[in-house]
C-alpha positions in Angstrom: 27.2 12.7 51.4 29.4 10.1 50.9 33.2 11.2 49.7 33.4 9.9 46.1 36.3 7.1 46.1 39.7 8.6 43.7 42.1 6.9 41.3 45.2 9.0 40.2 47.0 8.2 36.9 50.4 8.9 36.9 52.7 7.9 34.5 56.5 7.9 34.7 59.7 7.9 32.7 63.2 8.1 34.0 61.8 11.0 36.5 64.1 10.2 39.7 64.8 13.9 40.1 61.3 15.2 40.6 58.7 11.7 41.6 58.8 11.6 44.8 57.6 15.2 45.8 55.3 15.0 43.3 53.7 11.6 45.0 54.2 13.3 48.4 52.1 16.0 47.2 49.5 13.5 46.3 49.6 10.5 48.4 48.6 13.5 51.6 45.1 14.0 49.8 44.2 10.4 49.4 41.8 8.3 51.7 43.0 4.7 52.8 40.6 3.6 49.9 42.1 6.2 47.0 44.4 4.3 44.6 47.8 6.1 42.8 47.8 3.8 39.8 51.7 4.6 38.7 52.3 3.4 35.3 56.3 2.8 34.4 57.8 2.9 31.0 61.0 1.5 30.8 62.9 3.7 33.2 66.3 3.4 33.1 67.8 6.1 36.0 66.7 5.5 40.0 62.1 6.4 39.4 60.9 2.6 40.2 63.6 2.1 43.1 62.6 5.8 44.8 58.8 4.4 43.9 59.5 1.0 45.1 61.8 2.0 48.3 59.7 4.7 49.5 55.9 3.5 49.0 56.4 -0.6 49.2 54.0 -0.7 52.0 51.5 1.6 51.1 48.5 -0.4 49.8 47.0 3.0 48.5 50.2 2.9 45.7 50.0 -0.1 42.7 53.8 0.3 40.3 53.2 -1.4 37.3 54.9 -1.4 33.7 53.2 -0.7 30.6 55.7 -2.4 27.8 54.4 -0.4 24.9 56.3 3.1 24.8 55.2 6.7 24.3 53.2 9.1 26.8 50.0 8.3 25.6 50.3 4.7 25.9 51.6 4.8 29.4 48.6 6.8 30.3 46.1 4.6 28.2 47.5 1.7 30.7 47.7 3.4 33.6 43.5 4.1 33.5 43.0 1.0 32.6 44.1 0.1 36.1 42.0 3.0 37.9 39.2 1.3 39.4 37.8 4.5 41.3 34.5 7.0 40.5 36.5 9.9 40.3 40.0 9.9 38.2 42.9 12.6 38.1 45.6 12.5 35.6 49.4 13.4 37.0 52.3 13.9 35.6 55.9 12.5 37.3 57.2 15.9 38.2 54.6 18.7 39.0 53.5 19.7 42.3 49.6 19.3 43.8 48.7 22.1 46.1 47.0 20.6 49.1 43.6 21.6 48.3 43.3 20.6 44.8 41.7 17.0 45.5 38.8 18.5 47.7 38.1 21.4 45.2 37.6 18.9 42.5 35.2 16.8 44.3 33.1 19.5 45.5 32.5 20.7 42.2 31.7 16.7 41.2 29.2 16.7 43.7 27.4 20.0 43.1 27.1 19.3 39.0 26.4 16.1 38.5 26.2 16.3 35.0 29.4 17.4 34.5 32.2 14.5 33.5 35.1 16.5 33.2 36.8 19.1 35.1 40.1 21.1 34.7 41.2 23.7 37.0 44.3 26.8 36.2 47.6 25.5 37.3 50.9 28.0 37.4 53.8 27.3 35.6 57.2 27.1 37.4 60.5 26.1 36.6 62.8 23.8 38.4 62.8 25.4 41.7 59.3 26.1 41.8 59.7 29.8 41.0 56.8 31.1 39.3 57.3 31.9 35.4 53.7 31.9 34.3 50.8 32.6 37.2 48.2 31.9 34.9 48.0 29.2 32.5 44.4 30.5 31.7 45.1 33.6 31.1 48.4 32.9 29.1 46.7 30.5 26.8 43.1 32.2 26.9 42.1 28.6 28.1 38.2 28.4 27.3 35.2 26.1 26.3 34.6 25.3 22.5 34.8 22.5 20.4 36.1 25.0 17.6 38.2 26.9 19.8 40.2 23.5 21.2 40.6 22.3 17.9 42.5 25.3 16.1 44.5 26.2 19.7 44.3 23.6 22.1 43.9 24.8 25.5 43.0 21.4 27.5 45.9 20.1 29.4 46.2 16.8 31.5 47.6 17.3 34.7 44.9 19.7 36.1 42.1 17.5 34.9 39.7 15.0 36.6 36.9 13.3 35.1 34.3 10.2 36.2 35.4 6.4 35.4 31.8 6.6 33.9 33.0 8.5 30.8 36.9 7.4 30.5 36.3 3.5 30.3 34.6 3.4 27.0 37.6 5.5 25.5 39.8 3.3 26.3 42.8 2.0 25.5 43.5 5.2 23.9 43.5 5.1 20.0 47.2 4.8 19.1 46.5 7.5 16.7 44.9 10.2 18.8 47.2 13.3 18.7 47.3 13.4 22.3 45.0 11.9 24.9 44.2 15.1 27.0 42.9 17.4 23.9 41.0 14.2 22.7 39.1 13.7 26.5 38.1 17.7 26.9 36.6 18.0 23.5 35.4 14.8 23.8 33.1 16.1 27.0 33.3 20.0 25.6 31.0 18.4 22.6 28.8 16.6 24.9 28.1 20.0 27.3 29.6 17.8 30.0 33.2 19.6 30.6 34.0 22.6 33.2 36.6 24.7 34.3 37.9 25.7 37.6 39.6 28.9 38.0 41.9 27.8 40.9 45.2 27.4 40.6 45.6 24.0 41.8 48.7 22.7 40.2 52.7 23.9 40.0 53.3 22.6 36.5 56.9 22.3 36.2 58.8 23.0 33.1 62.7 21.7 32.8 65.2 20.6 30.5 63.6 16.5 30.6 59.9 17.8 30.4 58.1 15.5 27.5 54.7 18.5 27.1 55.5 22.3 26.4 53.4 25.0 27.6 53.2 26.6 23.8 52.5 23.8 20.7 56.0 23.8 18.8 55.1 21.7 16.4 55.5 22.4 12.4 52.5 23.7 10.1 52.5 20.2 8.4 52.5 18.7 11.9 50.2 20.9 13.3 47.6 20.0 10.1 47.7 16.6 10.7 47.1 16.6 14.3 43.7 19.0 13.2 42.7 16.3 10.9 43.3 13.4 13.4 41.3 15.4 15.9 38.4 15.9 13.9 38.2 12.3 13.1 38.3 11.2 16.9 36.0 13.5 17.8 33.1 13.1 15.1 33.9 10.3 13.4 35.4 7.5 15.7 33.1 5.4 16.9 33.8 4.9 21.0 32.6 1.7 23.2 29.4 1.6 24.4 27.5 -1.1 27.0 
């Protein structure tokens, strides 16, 4: 069978000290047809110059600038540039082990009917040490619309899913609590969401990182992020053709 063409969404913010091995890690499991879509917002240290100097000529790379601010946004416009069957989300400064894009579309090709995959990742720190081997078995990651909603356990950088179910949920509702949570229950609810057991990511946790491995938000916080959820998931109304 034909090899299923990939988009990668990465999105970046003043990230100079960890982007490039992180796009090294990628760019080496792409096909001359792949796209890294990397979307920019408003970095002020060295990220688009180490982009721009290092990956100029590579017609697999597109750098562009989303002008409205916040990690969600900057995601929201970096798919909206992914023109690929499969997409993978990234984050500026993790690590991909080399496997991790064939694993994915093997299990895309022997379940069709599954939109959405998301595979273990370890956590390290700076210097890659390991801190926690398992995110799985830390966060007793698991299917369930319920389950998701009172302890989130979907998380963005170790998920892939098919342009077929992303582009009518996009852009991103400004509102959603965070785009990630809102996709895997999204395709938990529709029987169309998977897990991989591999640990296929290094998920890197530093002083900069913008996501947390544990939710330290406050009760009134965490509420209101419920209710939103809720409302995204049974209530808004996505695109359809």
């Amino acid at each position: 069978m034909t090899r299923p063409s990939v988009s990668v969404a990465m999105a970046t913010y003043n990230g100079e000290k960890f982007v490039l091995t992180q796009i090294q890690s990628i760019i080496s499991q792409l096909a001359p047809n792949d796209q890294l879509v990397i979307s920019d917002n408003g970095s002020t240290d060295q990220t688009v110059k180490i982009i721009d100097e290092n990956y100029h000529h590579d017609s697999r790379v597109e750098l562009i600038f989303c002008q409205e601010k916040g990690v969600i946004a900057n995601f929201s416009y970096a798919l909206s540039h992914c023109r690929n069957e499969i997409i993978f989300l990234s984050d500026q400064d993790d690590v991909w082990l080399p496997n991790k894009v064939d694993v994915f579309l093997e299990h895309f090709s022997k379940q069709p009917e599954i939109d959405l995959f998301m595979s273990d990742i370890t956590v390290v720190d700076n210097q890659l040490e390991v801190m926690i081997p398992s995110f799985f078995a830390y966060r007793n990651t698991g299917l369930g619309v319920g389950k998701n909603i009172l302890k989130n356990t979907f998380i963005g950088c170790a998920m892939a899913f098919r342009k077929s179910f992303i582009s009518p949920l996009l852009p991103i509702p400004r509102k959603v609590p965070m785009h990630d949570m809102w996709f895997g229950i999204l395709a938990n609810k529709h029987h169309k969401a998977a897990l991989i057991s591999e640990k296929l990511v290094l998920y890197r946790r530093h002083e900069d990182t913008v996501t947390t491995v544990e939710n330290q938000s406050s009760l009134r916080e965490k509420l209101l992020w419920r209710f939103r959820i809720i409302y995204f998931v049974f209530f808004y109304r996505v695109k359809t053709n």
